[in-house]
N, C-alpha and C positions, 0 to 999 in steps of 0.2 A: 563563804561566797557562793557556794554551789545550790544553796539554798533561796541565794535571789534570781536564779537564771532556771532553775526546772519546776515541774509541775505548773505550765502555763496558766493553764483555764482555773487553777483549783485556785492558786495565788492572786488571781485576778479579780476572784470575788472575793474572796480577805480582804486584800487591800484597798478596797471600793470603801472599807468602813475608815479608812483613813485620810476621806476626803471631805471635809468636814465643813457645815453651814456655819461659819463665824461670822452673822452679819452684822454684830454689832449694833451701833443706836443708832434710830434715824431721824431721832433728836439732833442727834448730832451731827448728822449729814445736813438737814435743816437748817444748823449753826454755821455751817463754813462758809466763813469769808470768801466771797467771790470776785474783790477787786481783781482789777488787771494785773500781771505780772511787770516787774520790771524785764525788760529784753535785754540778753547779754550775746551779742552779733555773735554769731559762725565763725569760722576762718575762712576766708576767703569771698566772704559774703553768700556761704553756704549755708544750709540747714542741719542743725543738731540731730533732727531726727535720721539723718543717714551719715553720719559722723558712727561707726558699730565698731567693736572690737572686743577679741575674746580677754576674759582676766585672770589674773593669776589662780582665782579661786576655783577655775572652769567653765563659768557660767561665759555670757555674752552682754556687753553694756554697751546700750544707745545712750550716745548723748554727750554732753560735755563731762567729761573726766573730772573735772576741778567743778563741780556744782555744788552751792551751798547745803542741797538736800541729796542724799545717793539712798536711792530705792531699790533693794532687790526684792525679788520674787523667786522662791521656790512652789515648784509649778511641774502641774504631772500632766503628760498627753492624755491617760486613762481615765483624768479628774474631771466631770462635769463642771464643776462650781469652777474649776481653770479656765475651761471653755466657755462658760458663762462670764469670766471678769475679762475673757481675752472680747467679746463680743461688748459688752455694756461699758468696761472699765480704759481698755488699751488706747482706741482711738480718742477719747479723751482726756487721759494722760499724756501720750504722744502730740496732741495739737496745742495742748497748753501749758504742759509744764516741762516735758522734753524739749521742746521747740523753743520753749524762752530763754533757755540756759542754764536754767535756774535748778532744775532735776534732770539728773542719770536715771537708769532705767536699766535693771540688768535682770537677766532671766537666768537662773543657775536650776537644772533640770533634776529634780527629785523623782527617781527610778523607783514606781511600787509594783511591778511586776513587769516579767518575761515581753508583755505584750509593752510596755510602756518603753520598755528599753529597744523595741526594735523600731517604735516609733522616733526614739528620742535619738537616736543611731544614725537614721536618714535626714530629721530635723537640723543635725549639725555636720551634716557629708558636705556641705560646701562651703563649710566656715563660716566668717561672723556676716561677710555683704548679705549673704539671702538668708541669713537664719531666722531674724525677726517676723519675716514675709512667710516661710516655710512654715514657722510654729504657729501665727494666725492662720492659715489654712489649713494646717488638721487638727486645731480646736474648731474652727469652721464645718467640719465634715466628720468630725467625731463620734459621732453616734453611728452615720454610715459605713463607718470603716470599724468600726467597734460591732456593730450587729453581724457581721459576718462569722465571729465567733461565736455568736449563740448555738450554731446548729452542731459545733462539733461533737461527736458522739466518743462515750469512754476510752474504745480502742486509738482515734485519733488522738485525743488525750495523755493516755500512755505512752504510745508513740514520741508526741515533741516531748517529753519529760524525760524517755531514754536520750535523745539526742545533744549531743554536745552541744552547747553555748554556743558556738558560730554557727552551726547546723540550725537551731532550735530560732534564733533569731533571725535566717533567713526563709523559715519557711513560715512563721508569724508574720512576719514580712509580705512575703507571697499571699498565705491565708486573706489577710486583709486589706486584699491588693494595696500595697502601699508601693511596692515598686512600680507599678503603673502610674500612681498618683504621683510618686517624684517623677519619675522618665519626661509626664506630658509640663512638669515644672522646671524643667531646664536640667535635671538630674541623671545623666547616662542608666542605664541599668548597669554595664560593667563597674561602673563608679558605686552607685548603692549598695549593691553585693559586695562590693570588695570594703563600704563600712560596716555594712551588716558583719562582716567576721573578722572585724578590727578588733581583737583583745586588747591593746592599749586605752582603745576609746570606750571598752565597756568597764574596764576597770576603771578608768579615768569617772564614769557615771557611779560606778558600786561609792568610789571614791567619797564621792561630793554627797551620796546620800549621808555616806556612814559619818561625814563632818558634821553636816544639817541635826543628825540627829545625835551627838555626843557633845558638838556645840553650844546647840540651839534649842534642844528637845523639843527638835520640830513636831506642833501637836497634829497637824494632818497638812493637809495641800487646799488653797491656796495659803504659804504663808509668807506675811511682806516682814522685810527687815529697813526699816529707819537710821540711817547713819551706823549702821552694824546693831540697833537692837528691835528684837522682835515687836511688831506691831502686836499686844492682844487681842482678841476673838474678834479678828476682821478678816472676811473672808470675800466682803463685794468692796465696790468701789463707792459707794455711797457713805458706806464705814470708814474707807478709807482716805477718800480726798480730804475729809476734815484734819485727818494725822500727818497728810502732808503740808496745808496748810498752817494748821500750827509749828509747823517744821519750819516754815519759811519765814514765821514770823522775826 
């Protein structure tokens, strides 16, 4: 375990090779059926897309529980190509196929480094209502909050690598201002820091990687699972809509 929480900056460009372009065919995205979805009503004459809650696997699922198609995503804050299916892909899976009933929607957080765990720490400090909202806003701002790390120099480097786990994940934190960016999102500071040095909640993360990948052999981030099996080399959402689609046939 001690090996996924030190050596911030160095583990961070490693695991950058584990984010991987699976964009599949766009034949195939070309192919997918676009009729309307059948509509399966809310409770309450509510909306599926704010129906959230956490699941027993760790992750968070929007949507209707009992849906004929259940999609997760394992999904890294430090993944560009995540950031890019949270931008191109989310809001139109959430207005068309979360919202009809017909697909759940669950995001189980795959931890590839130091920095991604301190993001993925704050992402889920206020449980499942604001988690969806929280992790489209720092794949939104991603690169901003990521480029603040470019400048750190060797000795800063050595520095957060001696530091304990709780230590090392609150000052990455800091580094890239991310306590500010939750504070001004409804998130206390006392509250952040005190998930920043939650040991339950980062073992809870080491957790779900180390399933994903003795599972799953999860081959990099983004990657979708289809009624519990792995979508292949799909990584946007162009590759993917068709895999739901036929899902729902």
């Amino acid at each position: 375990m001690k090996a996924v929480y030190t050596g911030a900056v160095a583990l961070m460009a490693l695991a950058l090779a584990s984010c991987g372009d699976k964009t599949g065919s766009n034949d195939a995205a070309a192919n997918a059926t676009a009729a309307p979805l059948e509509q399966i009503a809310a409770p309450n004459g509510g909306d599926w897309t704010q129906v959230v809650e956490a699941t027993p696997e760790g992750g968070f699922r929007m949507g209707n529980p009992n849906a004929q198609v259940k999609l997760v995503e394992y999904g890294s804050l430090t993944c560009p190509h995540c950031a890019d299916f949270s931008e191109k892909g989310v809001p139109v899976l959430e207005s068309t196929y979360v919202k009809s009933g017909q697909v759940s929607y669950e995001m189980r957080n795959y931890v590839r480094d130091p920095i991604d765990l301190a993001a993925s720490l704050l992402s889920r400090c206020g449980g499942a209502a604001p988690y969806f909202k929280l992790t489209d806003q720092l794949f939104a701002a991603q690169r901003e909050w990521l480029d603040k790390f470019s400048g750190l120099d060797q000795a800063a480097q050595q520095r957060l690598s001696a530091m304990q786990p709780s230590e090392q994940t609150g000052e990455l934190a800091r580094i890239g201002g991310l306590i500010d960016f939750m504070k001004v999102r409804g998130v206390p500071e006392a509250k952040a820091k005190a998930c920043l040095a939650d040991k339950a909640a980062m073992d809870k993360l080491v957790s779900m990687a180390n399933v994903a990948n003795t599972q799953y052999q999860l081959p990099g981030t983004p990657t979708f699972l289809i009624n519990g099996n792995v979508v292949p080399d799909t990584a946007s959402w162009d590759a993917l809509e068709p895999a739901l689609r036929e899902a729902l046939k």
